[in-house]
MIDOSE-1310 file (N, C-alpha, C; in nm, 2 decimals, decimal comma, always signed):
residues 234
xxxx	+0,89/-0,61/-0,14/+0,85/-0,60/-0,28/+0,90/-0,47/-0,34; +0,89/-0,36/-0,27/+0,94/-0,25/-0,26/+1,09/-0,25/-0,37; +1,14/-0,35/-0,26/+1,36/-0,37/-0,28/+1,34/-0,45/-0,42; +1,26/-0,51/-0,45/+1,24/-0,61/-0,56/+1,20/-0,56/-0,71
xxxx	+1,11/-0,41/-0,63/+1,06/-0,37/-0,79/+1,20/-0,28/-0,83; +1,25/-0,22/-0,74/+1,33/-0,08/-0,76/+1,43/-0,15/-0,80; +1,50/-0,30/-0,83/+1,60/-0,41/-0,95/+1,55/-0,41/-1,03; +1,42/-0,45/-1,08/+1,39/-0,47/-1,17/+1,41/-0,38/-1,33
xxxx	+1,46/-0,40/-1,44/+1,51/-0,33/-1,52/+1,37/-0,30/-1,58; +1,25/-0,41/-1,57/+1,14/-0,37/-1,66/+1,02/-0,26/-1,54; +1,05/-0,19/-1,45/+0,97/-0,13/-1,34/+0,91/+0,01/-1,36; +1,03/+0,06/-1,45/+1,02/+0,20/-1,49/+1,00/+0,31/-1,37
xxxx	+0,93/+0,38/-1,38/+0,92/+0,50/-1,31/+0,85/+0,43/-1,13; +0,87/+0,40/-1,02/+0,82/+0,37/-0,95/+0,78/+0,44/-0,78; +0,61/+0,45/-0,73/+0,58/+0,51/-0,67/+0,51/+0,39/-0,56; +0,55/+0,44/-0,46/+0,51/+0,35/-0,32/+0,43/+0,42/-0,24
xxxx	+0,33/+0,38/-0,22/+0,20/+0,47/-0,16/+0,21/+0,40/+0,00; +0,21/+0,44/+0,13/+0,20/+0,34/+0,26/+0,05/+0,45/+0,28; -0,09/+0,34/+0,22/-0,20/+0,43/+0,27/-0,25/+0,31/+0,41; -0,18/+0,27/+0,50/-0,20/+0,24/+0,67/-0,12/+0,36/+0,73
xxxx	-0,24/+0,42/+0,82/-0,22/+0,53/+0,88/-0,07/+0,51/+1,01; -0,05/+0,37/+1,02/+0,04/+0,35/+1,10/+0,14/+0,33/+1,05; +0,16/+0,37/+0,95/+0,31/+0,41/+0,86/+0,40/+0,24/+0,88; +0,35/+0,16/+0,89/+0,46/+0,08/+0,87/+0,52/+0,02/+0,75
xxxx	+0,49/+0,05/+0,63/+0,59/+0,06/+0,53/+0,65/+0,16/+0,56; +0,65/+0,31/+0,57/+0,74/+0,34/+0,61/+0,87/+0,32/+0,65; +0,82/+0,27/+0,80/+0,89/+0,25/+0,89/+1,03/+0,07/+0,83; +0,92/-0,03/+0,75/+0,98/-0,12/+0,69/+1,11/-0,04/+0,61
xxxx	+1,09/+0,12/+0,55/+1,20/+0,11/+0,49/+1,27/+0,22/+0,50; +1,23/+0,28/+0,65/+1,35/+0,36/+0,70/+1,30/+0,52/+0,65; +1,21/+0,50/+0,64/+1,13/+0,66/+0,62/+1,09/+0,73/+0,70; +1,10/+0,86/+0,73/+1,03/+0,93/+0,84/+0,97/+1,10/+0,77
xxxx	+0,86/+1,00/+0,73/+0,78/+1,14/+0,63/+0,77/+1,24/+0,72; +0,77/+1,40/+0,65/+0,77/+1,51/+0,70/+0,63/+1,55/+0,69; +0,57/+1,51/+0,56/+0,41/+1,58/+0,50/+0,38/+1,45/+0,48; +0,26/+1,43/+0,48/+0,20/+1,38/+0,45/+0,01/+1,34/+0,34
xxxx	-0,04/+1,28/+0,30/-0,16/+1,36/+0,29/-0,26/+1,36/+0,35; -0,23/+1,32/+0,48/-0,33/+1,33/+0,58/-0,31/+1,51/+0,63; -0,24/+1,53/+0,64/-0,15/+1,65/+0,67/-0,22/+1,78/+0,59; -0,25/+1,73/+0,44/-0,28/+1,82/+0,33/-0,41/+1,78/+0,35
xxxx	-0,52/+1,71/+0,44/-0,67/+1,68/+0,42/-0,67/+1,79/+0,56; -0,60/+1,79/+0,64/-0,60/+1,87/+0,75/-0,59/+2,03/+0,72; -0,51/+2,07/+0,64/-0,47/+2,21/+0,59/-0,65/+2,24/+0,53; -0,66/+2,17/+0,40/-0,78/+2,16/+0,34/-0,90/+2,22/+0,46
xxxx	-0,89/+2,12/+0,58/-1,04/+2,13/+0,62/-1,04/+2,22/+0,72; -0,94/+2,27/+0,78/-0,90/+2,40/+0,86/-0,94/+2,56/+0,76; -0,90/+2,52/+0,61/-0,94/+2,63/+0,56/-1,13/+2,63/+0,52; -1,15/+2,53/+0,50/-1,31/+2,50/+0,48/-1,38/+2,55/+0,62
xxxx	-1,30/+2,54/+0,75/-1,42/+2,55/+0,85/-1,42/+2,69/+0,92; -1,29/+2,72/+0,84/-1,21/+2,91/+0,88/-1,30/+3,03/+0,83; -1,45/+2,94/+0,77/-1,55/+3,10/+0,68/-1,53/+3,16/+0,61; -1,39/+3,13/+0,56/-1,29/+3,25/+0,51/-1,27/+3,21/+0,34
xxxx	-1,37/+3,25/+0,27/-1,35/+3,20/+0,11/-1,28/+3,21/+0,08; -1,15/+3,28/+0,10/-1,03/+3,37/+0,07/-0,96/+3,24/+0,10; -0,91/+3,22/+0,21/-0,84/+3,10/+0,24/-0,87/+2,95/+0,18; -1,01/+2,94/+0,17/-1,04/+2,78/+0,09/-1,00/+2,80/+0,00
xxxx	-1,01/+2,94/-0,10/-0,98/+2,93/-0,25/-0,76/+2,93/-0,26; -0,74/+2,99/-0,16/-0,60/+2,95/-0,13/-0,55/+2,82/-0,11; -0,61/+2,79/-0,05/-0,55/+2,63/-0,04/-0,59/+2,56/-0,15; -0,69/+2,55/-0,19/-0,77/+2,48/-0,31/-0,62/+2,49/-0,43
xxxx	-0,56/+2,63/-0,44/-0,46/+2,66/-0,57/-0,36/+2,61/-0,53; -0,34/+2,57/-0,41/-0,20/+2,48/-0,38/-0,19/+2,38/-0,34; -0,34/+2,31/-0,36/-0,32/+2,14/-0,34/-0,22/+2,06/-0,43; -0,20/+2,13/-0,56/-0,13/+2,02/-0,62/+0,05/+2,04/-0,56
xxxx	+0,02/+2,16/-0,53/+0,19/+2,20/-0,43/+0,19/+2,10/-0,32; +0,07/+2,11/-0,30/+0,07/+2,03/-0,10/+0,15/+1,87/-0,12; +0,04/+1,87/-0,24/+0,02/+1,69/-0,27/+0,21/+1,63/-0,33; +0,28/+1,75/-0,40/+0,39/+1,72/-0,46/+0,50/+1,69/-0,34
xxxx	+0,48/+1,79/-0,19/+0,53/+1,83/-0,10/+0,54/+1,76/-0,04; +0,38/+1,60/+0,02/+0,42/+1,54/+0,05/+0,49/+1,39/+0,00; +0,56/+1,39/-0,15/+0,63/+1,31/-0,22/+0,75/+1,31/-0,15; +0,85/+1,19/-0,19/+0,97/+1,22/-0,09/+1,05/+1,12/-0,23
xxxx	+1,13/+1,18/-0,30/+1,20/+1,12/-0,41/+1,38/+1,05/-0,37; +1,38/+0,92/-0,38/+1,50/+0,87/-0,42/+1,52/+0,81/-0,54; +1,61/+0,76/-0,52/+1,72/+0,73/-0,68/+1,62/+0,59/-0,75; +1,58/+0,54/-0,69/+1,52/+0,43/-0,71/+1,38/+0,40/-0,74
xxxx	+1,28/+0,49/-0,65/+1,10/+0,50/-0,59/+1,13/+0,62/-0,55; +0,99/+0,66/-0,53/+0,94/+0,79/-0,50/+0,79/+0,69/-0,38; +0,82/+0,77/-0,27/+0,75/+0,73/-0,19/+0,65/+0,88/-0,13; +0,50/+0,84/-0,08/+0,43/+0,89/-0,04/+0,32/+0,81/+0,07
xxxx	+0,37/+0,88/+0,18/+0,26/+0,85/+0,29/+0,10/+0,88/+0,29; -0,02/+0,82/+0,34/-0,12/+0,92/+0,37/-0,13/+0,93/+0,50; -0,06/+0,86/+0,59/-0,07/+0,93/+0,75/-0,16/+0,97/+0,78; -0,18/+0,99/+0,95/-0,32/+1,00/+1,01/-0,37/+1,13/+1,02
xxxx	-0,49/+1,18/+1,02/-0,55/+1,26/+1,01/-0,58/+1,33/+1,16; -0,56/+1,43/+1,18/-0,60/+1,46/+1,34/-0,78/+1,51/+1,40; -0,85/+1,50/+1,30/-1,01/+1,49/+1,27/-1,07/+1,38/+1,22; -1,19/+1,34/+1,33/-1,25/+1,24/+1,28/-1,37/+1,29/+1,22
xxxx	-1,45/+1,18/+1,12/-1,58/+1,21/+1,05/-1,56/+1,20/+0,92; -1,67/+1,21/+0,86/-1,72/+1,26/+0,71/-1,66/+1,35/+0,64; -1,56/+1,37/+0,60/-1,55/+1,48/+0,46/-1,51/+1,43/+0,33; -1,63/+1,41/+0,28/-1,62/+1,32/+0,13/-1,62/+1,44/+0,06
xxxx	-1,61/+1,54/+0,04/-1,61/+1,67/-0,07/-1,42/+1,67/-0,03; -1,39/+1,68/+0,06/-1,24/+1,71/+0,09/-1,18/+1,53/+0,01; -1,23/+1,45/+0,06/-1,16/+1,30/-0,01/-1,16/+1,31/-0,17; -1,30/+1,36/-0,18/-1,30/+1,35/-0,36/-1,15/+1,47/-0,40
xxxx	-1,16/+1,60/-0,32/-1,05/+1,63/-0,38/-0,93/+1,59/-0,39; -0,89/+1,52/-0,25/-0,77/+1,48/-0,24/-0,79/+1,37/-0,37; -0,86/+1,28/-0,39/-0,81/+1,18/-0,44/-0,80/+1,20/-0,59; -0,87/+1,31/-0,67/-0,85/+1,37/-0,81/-0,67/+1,38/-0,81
xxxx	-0,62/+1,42/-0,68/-0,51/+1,48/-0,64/-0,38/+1,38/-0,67; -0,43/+1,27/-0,61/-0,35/+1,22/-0,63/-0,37/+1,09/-0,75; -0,43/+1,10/-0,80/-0,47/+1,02/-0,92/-0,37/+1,11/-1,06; -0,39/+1,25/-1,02/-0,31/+1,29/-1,13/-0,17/+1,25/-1,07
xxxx	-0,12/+1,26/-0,98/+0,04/+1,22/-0,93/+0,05/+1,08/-1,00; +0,00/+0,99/-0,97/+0,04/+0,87/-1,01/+0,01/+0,88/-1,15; +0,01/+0,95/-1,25/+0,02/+0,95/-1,41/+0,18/+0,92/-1,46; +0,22/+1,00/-1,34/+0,36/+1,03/-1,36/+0,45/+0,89/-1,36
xxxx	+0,39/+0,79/-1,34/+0,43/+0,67/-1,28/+0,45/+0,58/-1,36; +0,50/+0,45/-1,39/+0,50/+0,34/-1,48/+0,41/+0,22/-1,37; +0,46/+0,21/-1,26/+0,43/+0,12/-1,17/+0,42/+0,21/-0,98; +0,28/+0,13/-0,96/+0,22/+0,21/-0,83/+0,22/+0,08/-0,70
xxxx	+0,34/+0,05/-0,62/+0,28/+0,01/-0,51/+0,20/+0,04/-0,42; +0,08/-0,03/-0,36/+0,07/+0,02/-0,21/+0,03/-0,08/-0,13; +0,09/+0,00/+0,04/+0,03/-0,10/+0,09/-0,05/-0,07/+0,17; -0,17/-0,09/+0,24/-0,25/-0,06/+0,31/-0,36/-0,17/+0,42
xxxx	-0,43/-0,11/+0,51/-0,48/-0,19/+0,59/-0,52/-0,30/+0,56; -0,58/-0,40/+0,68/-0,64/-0,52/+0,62/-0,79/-0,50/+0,56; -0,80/-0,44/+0,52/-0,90/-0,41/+0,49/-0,94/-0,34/+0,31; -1,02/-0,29/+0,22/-1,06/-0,22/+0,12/-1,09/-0,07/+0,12
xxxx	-1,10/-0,03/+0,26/-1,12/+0,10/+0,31/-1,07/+0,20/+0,17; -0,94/+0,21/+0,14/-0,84/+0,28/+0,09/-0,90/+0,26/-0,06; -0,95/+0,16/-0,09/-1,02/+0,14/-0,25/-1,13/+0,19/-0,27; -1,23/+0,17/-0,15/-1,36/+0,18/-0,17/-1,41/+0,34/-0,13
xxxx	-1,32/+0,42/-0,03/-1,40/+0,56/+0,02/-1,22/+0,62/+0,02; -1,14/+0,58/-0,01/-1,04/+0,70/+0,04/-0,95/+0,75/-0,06; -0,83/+0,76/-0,07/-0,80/+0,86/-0,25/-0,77/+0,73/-0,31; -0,72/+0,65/-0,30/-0,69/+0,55/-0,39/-0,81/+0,42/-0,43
xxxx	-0,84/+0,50/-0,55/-0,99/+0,48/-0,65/-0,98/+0,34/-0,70; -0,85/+0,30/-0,72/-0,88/+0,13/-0,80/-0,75/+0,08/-0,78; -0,74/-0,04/-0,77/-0,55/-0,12/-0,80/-0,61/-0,24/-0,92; -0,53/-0,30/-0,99/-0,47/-0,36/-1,11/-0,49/-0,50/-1,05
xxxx	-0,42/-0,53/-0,92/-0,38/-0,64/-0,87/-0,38/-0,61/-0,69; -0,49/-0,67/-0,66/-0,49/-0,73/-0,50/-0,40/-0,81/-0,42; -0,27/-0,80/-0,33/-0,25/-0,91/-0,28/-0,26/-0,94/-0,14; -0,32/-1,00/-0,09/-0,35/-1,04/+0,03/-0,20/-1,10/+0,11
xxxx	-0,19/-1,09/+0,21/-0,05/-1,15/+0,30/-0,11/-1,22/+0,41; -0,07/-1,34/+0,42/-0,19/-1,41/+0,53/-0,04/-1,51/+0,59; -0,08/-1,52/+0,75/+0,05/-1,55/+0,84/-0,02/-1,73/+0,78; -0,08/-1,79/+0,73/-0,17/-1,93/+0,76/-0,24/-1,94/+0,88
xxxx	-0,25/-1,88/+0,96/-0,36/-1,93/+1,07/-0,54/-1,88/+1,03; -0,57/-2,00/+1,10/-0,74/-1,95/+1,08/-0,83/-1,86/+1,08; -0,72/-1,73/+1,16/-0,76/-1,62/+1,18/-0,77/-1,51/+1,04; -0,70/-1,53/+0,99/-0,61/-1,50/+0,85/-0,70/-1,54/+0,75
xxxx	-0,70/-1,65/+0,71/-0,80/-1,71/+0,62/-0,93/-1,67/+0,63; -0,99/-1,62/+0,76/-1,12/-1,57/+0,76/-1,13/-1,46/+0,72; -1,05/-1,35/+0,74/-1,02/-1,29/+0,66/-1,00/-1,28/+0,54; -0,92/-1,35/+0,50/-0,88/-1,34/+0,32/-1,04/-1,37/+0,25
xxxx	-1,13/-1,47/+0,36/-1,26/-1,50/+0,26/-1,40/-1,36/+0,23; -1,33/-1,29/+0,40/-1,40/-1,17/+0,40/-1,39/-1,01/+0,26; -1,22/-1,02/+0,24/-1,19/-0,95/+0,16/-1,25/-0,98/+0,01; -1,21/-1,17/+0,01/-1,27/-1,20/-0,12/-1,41/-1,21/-0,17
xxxx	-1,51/-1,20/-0,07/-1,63/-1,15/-0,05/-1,70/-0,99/-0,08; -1,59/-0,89/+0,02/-1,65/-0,75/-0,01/-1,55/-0,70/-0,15; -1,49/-0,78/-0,18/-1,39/-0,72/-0,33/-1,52/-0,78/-0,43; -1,62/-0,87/-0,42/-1,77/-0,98/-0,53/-1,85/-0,86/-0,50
xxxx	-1,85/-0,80/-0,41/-1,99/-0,73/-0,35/-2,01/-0,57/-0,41; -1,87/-0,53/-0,37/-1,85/-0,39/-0,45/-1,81/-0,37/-0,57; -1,79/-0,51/-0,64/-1,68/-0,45/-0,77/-1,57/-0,37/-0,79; -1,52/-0,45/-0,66/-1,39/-0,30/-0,69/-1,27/-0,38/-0,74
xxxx	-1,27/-0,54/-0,74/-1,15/-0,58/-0,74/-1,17/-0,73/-0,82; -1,18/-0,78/-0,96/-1,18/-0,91/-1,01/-1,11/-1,02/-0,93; -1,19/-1,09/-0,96/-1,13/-1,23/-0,91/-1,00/-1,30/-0,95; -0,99/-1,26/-1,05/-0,88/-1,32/-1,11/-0,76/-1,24/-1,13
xxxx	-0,81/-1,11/-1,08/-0,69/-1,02/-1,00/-0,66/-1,06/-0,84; -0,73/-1,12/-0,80/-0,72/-1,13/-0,61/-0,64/-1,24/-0,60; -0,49/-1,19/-0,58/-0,37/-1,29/-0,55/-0,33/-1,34/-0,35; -0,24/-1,40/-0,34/-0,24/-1,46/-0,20/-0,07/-1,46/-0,14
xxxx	-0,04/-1,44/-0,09/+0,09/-1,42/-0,06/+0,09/-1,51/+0,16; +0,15/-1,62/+0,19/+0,19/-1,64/+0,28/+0,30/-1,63/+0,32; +0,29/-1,54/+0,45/+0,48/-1,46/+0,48/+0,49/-1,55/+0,64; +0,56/-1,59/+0,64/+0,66/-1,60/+0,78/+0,65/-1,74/+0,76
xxxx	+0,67/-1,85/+0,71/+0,63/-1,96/+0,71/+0,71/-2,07/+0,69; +0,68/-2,15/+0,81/+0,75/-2,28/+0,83/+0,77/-2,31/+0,78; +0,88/-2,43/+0,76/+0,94/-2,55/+0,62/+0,84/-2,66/+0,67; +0,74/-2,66/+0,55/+0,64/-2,78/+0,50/+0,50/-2,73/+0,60
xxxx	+0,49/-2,60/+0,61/+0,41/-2,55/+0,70/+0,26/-2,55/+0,59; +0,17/-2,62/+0,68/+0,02/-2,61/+0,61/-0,08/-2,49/+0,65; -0,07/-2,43/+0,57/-0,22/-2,27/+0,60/-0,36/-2,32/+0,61; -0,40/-2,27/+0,71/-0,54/-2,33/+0,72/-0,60/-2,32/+0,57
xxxx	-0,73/-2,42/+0,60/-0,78/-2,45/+0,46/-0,88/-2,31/+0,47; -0,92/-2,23/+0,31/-1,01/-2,19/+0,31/-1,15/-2,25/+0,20; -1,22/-2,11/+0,32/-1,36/-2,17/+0,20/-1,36/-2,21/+0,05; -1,47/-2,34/+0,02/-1,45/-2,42/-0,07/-1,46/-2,29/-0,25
xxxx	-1,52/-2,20/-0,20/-1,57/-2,10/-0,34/-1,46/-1,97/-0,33; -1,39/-1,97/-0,24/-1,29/-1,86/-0,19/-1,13/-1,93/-0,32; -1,10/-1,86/-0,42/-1,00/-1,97/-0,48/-0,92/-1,85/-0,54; -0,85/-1,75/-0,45/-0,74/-1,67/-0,54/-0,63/-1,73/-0,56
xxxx	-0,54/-1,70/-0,65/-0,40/-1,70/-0,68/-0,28/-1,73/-0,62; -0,21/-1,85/-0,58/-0,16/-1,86/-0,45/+0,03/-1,84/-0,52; +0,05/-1,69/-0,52/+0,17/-1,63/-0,54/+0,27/-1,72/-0,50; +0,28/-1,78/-0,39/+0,41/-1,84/-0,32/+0,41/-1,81/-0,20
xxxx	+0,54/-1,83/-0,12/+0,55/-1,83/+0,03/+0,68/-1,75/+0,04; +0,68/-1,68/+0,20/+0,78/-1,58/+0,21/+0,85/-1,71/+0,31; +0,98/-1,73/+0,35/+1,01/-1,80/+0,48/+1,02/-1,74/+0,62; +1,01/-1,77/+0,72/+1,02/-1,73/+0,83/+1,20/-1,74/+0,83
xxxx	+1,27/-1,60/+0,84/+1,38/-1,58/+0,83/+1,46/-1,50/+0,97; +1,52/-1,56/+1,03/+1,63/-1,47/+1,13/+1,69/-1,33/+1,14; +1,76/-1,34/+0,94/+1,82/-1,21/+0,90/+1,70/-1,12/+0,89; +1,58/-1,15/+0,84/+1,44/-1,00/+0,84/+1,43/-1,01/+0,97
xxxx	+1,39/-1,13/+1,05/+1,36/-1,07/+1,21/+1,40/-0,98/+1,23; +1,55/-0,99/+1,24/+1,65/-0,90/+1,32/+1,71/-0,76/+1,26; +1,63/-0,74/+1,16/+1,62/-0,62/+1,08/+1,53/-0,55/+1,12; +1,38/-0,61/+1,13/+1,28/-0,55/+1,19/+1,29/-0,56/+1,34
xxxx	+1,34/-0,59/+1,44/+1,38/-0,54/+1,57/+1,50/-0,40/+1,56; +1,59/-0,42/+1,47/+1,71/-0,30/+1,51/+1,62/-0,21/+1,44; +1,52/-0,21/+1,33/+1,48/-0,09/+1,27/+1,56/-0,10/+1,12; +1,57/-0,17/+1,11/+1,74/-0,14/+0,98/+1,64/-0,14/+0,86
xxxx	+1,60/-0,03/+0,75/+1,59/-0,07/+0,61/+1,56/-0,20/+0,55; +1,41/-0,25/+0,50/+1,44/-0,36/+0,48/+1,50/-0,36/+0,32; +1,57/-0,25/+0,25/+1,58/-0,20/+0,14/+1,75/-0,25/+0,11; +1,80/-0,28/+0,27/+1,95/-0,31/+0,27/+1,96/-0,46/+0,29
xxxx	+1,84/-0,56/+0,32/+1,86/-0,71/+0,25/+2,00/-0,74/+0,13; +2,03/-0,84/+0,18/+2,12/-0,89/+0,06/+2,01/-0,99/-0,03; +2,08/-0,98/-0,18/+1,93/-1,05/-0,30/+1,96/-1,19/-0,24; +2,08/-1,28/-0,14/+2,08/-1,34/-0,15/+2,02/-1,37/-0,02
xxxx	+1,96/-1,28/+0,06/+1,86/-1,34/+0,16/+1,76/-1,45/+0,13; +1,67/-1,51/+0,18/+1,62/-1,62/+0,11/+1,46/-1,56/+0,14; +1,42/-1,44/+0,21/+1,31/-1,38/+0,21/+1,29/-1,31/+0,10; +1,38/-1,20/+0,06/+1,42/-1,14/-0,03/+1,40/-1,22/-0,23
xxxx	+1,42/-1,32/-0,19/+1,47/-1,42/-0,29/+1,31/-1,48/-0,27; +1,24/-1,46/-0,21/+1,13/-1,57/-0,21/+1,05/-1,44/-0,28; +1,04/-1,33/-0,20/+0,96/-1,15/-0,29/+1,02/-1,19/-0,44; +1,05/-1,22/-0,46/+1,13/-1,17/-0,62/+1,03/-1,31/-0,68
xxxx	+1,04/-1,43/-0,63/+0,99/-1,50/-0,69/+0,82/-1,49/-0,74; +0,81/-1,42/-0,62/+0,68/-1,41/-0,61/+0,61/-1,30/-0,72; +0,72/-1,17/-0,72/+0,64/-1,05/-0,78/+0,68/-1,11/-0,97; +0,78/-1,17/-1,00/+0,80/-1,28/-1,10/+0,66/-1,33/-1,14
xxxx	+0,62/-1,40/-1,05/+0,49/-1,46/-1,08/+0,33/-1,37/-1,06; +0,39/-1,31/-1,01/+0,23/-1,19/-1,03/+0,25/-1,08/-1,17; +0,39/-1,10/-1,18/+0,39/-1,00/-1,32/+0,35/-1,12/-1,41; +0,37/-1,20/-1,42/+0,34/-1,35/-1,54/+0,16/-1,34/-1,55
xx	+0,03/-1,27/-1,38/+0,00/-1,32/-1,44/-0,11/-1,21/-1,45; -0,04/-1,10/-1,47/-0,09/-0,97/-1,42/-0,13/-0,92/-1,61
């Protein structure tokens, strides 16, 4: 989606967030972030636990440096990791700031990918406060769909995410391949289908950019169709 928005003539300014701590959009597109903002919650709370008012008020004046620092700009998107944190626990006074933080970065933006866990974690407690549009990626197995009814459950429960924003995207998928059924009250948006393709396999085994697709891949060509129709219904 990434390779799909950065053609697009109507995308404008574009920022790709990879908030899964296991960097695999990253890694999908050949990135190897230096900073991160897991990195700048680390700096933050090293100065918070250092006693040293001097230093928290230091760091505090250069979050929005930290936060810029971990941006990484090409010709096309502007990408930003949040990577893993090397402290576990509670620090919601350090999250609230990060996420003011990066709420002002994305101003700068016309359009905000991200992609993040299977999960709402990233919406509901971590910097990124709200999305426009939900899209779920489900392989069709049963495992998958229990899921999708879970998310479409705690997205009713918290109000973080309309229903009629909650879209559906199946990737890897057989010719005339049927996705297990879901629950009868469970009824998002069903974007389209990605195919199960040789040329992405074999991209994601060498490591290769999936950024260097040809448009006439038929994966590639199936993304376009798709973000086509989530802009129609966005």
């Amino acid at each position: 989606m990434t390779h799909a928005l950065a053609h697009r003539t109507d995308t404008g300014r574009l920022l790709v967030i990879d908030a899964d701590p296991a960097l695999g959009l990253a890694l999908a597109l050949g990135i190897e972030p230096q900073h991160t903002i897991a990195g700048v919650r680390d700096e933050l709370l090293a100065a918070a636990t250092s006693g040293s008012a001097q230093a928290e008020q230091e760091i505090a004046q250069k979050l929005d440096y930290l936060v810029f620092e971990s941006l990484i700009e090409y010709e096309d998107y502007a990408f930003l990791a949040m990577g893993r944190s090397r402290d576990i626990g509670c620090y919601c006074s350090v999250n609230d700031l990060l996420r003011d933080a990066v709420e002002l970065l994305i101003k700068d933006f016309d359009c905000v990918l991200i992609d993040g866990e299977a999960g709402l974690e990233q919406i509901n407690r971590q910097v990124i406060a709200a999305v426009d549009s939900l899209i779920c990626v489900s392989d069709g197995s049963a495992r998958a769909a229990r899921t999708v009814e879970t998310l479409w459950d705690m997205a009713a429960e918290n109000k973080l995410v309309p229903h009629h924003s909650f879209f559906l995207v199946f990737n890897r998928q057989e010719e005339r391949a049927e996705p297990a059924a879901l629950r009868s009250d469970v009824t998002p948006h069903v974007l389209g289908s990605i195919p199960q393709d040789p040329e992405l396999a074999a991209f994601d085994k060498e490591g290769r950019p999936l950024t260097e697709l040809s448009h006439n891949n038929p994966a590639f060509k199936a993304v376009n169709h798709i973000l086509a129709h989530l802009l129609e219904h966005s």
